[in-house]
C-alpha positions as CSV (number, residue, x, y, z in Angstrom):
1,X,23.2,-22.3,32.6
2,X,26.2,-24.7,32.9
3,X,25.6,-28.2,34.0
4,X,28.7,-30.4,34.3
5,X,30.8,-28.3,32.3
6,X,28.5,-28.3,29.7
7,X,27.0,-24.6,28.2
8,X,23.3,-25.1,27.5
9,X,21.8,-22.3,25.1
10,X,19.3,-20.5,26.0
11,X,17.2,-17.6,23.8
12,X,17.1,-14.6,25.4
13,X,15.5,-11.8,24.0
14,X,17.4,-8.6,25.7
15,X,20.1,-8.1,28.3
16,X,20.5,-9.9,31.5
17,X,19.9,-7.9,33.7
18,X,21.0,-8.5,38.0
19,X,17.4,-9.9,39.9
20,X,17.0,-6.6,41.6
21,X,17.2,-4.6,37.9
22,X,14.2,-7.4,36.8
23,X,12.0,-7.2,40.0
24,X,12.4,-3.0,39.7
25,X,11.5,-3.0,36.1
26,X,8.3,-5.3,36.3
27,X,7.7,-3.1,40.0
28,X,7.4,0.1,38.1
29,X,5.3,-1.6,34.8
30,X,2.9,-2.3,37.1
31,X,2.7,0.8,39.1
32,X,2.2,2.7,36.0
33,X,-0.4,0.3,34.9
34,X,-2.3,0.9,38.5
35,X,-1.8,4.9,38.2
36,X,-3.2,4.5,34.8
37,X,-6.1,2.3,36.0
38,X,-6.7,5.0,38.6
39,X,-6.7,7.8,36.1
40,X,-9.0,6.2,33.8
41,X,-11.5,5.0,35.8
42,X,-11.7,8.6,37.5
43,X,-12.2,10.0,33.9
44,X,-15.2,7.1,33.2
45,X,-17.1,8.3,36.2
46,X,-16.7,11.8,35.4
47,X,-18.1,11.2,31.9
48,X,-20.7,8.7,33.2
49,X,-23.3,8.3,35.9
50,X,-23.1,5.4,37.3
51,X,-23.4,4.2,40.6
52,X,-23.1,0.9,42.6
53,X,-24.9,0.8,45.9
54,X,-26.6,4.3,45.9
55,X,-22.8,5.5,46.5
56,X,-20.7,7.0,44.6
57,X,-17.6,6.7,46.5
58,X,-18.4,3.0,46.8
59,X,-18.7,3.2,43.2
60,X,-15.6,5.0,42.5
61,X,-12.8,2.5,45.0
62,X,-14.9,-0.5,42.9
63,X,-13.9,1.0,40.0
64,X,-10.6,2.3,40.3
65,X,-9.4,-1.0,42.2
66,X,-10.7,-3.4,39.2
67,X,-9.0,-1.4,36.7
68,X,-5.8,-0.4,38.5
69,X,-5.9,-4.1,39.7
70,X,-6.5,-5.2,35.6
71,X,-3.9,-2.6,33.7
72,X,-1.6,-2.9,36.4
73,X,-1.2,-7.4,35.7
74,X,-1.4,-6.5,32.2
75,X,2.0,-3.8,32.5
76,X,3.6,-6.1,34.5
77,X,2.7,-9.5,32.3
78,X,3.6,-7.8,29.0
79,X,6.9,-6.7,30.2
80,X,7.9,-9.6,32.3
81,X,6.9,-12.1,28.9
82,X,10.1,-10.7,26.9
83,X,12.5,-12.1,29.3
C-alpha cells in the first residue's frame, strides 16, 4: 500500500491474487466443506439411530445443515487466515 509516495511493507504469506481469484478460492473452501458436512452427517445417521422429533428426515436436514454449516466456516476460515 503506498501512502504519499511512501511504500509501507506488508507480510504476505503467498501470491496476490485479483479480488475475484480470493472470493472464488474461499467460495469453493467452503463448498467442499458443506459437501463434506453433508457426506458425513449422512454416513453418522446411517451408522446411528438417532432421531430428533420422532422424524428422521427432520433429524437428517438438522444434521446435515449443522455440520455442512460448521465444516463449511471452518474450510473457508482456514483458508482465508493465510492471506
Amino acid at each position: 500500500m503506498e501512502r504519499h509516495g511512501m511504500q509501507m511493507n506488508h507480510m504476505h504469506h503467498g501470491p496476490h491474487r485479483p479480488f475475484w481469484q480470493s472470493v472464488f478460492i474461499s467460495s469453493t473452501h467452503c463448498g467442499a466443506g458443506c459437501a463434506l458436512g453433508d457426506i458425513i452427517g449422512e454416513i453418522l445417521l446411517a451408522t446411528s439411530p438417532f432421531v430428533i422429533a420422532g422424524s428422521g428426515m427432520f433429524t437428517s436436514y438438522v444434521v446435515d445443515f449443522v455440520l455442512a454449516y460448521v465444516i463449511g466456516i471452518a474450510f473457508q476460515y482456514f483458508s482465508i487466515v493465510p492471506m
